[in-house]
C-alpha positions in Angstrom: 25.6 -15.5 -18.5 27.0 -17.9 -16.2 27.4 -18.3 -12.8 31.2 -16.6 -13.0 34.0 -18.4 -10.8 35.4 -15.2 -8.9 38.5 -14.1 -6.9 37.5 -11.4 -4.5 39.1 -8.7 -3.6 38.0 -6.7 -0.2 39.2 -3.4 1.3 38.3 -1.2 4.9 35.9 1.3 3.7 37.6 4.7 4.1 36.7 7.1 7.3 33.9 9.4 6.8 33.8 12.9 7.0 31.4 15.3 8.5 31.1 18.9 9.3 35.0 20.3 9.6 36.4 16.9 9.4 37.8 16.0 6.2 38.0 12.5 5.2 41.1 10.3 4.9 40.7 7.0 2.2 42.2 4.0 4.3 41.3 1.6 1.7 42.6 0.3 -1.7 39.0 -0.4 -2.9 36.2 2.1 -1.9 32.9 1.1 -2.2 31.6 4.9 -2.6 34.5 5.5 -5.0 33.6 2.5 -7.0 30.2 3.6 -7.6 31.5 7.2 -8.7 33.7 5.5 -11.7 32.2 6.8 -14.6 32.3 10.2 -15.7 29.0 12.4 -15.1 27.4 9.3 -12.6 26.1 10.5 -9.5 25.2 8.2 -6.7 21.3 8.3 -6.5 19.5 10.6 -4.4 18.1 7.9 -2.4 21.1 6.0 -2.0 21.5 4.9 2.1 24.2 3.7 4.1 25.8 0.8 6.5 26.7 -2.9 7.3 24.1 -5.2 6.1 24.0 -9.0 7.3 25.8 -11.3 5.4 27.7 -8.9 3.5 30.9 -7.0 2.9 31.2 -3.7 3.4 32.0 -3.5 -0.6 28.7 -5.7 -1.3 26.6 -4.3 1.0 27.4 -0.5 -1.0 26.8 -2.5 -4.2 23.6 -3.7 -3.0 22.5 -0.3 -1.8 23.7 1.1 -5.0 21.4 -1.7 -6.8 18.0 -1.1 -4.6 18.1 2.7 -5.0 19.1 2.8 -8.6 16.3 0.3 -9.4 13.9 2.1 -6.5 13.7 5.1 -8.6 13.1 4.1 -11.7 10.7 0.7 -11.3 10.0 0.8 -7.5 10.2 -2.4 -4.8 9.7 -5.3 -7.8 12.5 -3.8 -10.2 15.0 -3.6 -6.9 13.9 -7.2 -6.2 14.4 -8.5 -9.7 18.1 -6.3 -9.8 18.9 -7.3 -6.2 18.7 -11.2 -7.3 20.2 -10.9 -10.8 23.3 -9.3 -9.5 23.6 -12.0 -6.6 23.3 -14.9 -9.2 25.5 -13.2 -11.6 28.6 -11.8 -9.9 27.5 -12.1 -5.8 27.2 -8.4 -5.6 30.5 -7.4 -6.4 32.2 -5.4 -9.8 34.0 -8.3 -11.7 37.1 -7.6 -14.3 37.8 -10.3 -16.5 40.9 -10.8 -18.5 39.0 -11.8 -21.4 38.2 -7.9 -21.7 41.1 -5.8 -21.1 39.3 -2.9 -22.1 37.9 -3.6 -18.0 41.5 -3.3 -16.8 42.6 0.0 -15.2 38.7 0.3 -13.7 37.6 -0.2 -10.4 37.1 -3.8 -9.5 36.1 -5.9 -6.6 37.2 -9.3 -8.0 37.8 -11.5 -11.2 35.4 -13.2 -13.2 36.4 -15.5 -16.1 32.4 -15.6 -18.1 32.9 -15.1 -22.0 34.1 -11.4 -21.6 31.5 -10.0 -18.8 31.9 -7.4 -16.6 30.8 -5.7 -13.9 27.5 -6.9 -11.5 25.3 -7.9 -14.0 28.3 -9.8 -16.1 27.4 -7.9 -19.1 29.3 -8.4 -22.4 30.4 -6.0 -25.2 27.6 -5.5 -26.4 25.8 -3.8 -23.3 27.5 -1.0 -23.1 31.0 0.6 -22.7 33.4 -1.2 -20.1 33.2 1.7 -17.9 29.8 1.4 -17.8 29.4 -2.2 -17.0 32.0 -1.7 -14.5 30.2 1.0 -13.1 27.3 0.2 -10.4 25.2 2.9 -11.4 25.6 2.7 -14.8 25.1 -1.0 -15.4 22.4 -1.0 -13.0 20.7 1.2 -14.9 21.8 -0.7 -18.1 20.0 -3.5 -17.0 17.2 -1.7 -15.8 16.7 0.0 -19.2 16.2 -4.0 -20.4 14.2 -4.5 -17.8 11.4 -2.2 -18.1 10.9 -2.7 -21.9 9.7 -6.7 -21.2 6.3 -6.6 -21.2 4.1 -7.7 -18.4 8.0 -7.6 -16.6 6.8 -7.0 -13.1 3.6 -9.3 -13.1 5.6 -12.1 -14.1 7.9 -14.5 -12.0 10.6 -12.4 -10.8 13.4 -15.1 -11.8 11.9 -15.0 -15.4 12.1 -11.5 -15.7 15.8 -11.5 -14.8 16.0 -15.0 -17.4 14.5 -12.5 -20.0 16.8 -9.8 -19.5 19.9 -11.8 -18.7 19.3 -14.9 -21.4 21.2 -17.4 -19.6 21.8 -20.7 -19.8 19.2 -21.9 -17.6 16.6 -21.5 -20.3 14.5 -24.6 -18.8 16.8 -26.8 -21.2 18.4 -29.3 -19.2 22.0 -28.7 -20.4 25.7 -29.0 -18.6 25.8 -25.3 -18.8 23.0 -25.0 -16.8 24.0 -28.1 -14.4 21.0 -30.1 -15.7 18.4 -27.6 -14.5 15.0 -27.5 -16.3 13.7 -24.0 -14.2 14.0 -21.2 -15.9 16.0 -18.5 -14.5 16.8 -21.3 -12.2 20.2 -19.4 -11.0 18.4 -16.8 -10.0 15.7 -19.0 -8.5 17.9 -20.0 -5.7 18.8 -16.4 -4.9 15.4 -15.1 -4.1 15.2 -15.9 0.0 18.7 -13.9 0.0 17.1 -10.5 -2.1 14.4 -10.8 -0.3 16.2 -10.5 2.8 18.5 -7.9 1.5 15.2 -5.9 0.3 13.7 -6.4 3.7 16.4 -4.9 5.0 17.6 -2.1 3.3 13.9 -0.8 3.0 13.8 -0.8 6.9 16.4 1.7 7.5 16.5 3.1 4.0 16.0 7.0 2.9 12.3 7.6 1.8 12.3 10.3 -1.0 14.0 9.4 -4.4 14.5 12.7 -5.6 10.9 13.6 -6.4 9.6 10.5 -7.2 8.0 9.9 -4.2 8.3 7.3 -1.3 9.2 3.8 -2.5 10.3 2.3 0.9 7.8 0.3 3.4 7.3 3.0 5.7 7.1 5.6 3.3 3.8 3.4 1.5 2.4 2.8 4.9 2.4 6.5 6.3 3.4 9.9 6.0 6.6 10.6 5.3 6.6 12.0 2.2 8.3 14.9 1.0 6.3 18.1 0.8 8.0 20.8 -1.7 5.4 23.0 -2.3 5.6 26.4 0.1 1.6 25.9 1.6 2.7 22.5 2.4 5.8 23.5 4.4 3.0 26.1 6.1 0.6 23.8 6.6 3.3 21.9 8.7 3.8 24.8 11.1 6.9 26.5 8.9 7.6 30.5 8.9 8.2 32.4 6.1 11.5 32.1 6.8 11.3 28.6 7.4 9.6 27.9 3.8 12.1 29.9 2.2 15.1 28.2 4.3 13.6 24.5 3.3 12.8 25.5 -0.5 16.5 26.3 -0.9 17.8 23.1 0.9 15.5 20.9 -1.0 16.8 22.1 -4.5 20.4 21.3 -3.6 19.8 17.5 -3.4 22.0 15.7 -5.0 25.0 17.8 -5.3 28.2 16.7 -3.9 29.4 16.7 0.2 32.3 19.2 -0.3 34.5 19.7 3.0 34.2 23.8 3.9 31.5 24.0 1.1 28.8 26.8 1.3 27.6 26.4 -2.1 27.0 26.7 -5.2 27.9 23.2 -6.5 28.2 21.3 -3.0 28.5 21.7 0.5 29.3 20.4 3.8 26.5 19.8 6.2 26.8 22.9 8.7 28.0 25.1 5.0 24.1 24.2 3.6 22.3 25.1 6.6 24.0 28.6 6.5 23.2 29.2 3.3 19.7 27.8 3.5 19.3 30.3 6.2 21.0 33.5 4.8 18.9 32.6 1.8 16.2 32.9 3.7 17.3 36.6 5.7 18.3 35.1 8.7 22.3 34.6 9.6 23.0 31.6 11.5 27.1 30.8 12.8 28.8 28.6 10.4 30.0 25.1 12.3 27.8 22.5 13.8 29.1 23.1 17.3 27.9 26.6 17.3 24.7 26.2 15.6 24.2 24.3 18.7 23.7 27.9 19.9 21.5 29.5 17.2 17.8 30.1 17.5 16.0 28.5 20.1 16.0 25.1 21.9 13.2 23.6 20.8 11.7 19.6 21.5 11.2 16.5 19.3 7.4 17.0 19.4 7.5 20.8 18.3 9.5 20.3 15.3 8.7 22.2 11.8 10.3 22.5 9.0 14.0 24.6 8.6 14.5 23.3 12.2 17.9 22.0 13.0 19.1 18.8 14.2 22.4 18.1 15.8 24.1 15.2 16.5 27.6 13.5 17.5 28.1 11.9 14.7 32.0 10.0 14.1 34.2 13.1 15.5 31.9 15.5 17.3 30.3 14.6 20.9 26.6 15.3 22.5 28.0 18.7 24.1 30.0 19.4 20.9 28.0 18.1 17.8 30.1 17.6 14.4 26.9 16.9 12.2 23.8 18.7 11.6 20.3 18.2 9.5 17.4 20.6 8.7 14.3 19.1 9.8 12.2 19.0 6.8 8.9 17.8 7.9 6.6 14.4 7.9 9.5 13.0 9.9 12.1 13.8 7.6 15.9 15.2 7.6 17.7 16.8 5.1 21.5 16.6 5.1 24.9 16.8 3.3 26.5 13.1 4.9 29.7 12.5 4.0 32.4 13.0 1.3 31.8 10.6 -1.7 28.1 11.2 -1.0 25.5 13.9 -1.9 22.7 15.8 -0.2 19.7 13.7 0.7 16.8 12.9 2.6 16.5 10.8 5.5 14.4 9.5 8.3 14.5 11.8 11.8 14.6 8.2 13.5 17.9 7.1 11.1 19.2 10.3 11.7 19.3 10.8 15.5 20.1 6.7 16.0 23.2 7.4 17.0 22.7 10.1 19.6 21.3 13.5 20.0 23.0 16.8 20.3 19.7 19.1 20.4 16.8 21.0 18.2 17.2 24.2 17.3 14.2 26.7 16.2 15.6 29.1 13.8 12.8 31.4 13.1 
């Protein structure tokens, strides 16, 4: 796989919806909608958010996409190794290419013209299905299921794992395919500064629970903020019954879908699951974030325990009128339904309120 000559194509991300808002698509090309291509793929549970230096807004999803896919599965070093791979082989964005028409009709970001490659990684025919190599999850994880079968894959050079996986032609043979270059992996040598930067970065301000595979980001190593699941844990953190039962029944709806007006079962918005969490547990709470402003108690940043809500302004609602809302989960963490295109997830308190603060509410 060669270094593909590309044409790319770049659209304005589409407006994001929270509680009672729904969201209106402004752009031709959606990163979240690109990611959501092929049938049955959810986004990972994990997956975060936002501008990142240096990047479009359709390369900086992809590169999100990449980290949390590869997060879950092989931690920090199988991110690194994917982050750099997909730089080198397509500069983070999905690639048609007319040599495989069987890519046309699928959600690209550009053109590439390798052999008949598509998608991040530039994989041919033999990979997988063209909606799965056009697909960010799915050829992420493609790669990643090559990945993890090298042995020794994550103790060796990170640009020779990717050569292993990728077989390129910078196999340490000087040749003209590979511009005379006797490293090898050598194209993905040169973009290791930029994952690690992109790594750096997303792990700063990234989510910190996987879906139950425990914390992978720098912060989550480092301390606490793990997420506790088991109902003496929740206790143990100063939760009520009520509380437990409230935080038990939002923690098994991760990953399902944001759905506008959704109260459940098979998505929700983000004031719909903390109603339901709450009726779950026996205790009614009002059903919009701008009157859950008003349920329970006021309660501070330092007296937070789990099922305790957390409102905020978020892109329609204000400080006095919130339009988003979290349940406070413990260790630091919130759990919340985002956006449409996105699921239920965890989060950092810090992440979460960055933005602005509407108020805490105690529950019960």
């Amino acid at each position: 796989m060669h270094l593909p000559l590309l044409t790319a194509i770049t659209g304005a991300a589409g407006s994001l919806a929270l509680c009672g808002v729904l969201a209106l698509t402004a752009a031709a090309i959606e990163p979240q909608a690109a990611a959501a291509s092929t049938p049955g793929v959810r986004p990972p549970i994990c997956l975060t958010t936002g501008a990142l230096s240096g990047l479009t807004p359709a390369q900086a999803t992809n590169a999100r996409i990449i980290y949390a896919t590869a997060a879950t599965r092989g931690g920090s070093p199988a991110a690194y190794i994917a982050l750099m791979t997909a730089l080198a082989e397509s500069n983070l964005l999905v690639l048609s290419n007319p040599n495989d028409p069987r890519g046309n009709g699928l959600p690209a970001q550009g053109v590439g013209y390798d052999h008949d490659s598509l998608g991040l990684f530039q994989q041919r025919p033999s990979w997988g299905t063209a909606a799965q190599r056009m697909d960010p999850i799915a050829s992420t994880n493609l790669f990643l299921d090559a990945l993890l079968t090298v042995p020794g894959w994550s103790s060796m050079e990170p640009w020779r794992a990717a050569q292993r996986v990728q077989r390129s032609a910078y196999d340490g043979r000087p040749s003209i395919t590979n511009h005379g270059s006797a490293v090898v992996g050598g194209n993905y040598v040169v973009q290791a500064p930029r994952a690690t930067e992109l790594l750096k970065l997303i792990e700063r301000d990234g989510v910190v629970d996987c879906g139950g595979a425990g914390p992978l980001t720098a912060a989550g190593r480092s301390g606490n903020q793990r997420v506790v699941t088991d109902p003496a844990g929740l206790a143990a953190l100063g939760a009520s019954p009520a509380g437990v039962a409230a935080v038990s029944f939002a923690l098994a709806q991760r990953g399902k879908p944001y759905v506008w007006g959704g109260v459940g079962p098979d998505g929700y918005d983000c004031s719909g699951l903390m109603q339901t969490a709450w009726v779950h547990a026996g205790v009614r709470i009002s059903r919009v974030s701008s009157t859950q402003l008003h349920d329970g108690t006021p309660t501070g940043a330092s007296q937070l325990v789990p099922g305790d809500l957390v409102l905020i302004p978020g892109v329609e609602g204000t400080v006095a009128s919130p339009g988003h809302i979290g349940m406070y989960i413990g260790n630091g963490l919130v759990l919340h339904a985002p956006r449409t295109g996105d699921v239920v997830k965890v989060t950092k308190l810090t992440s979460f309120t960055s933005d602005g603060l509407s108020g805490f509410r105690h529950i019960s």
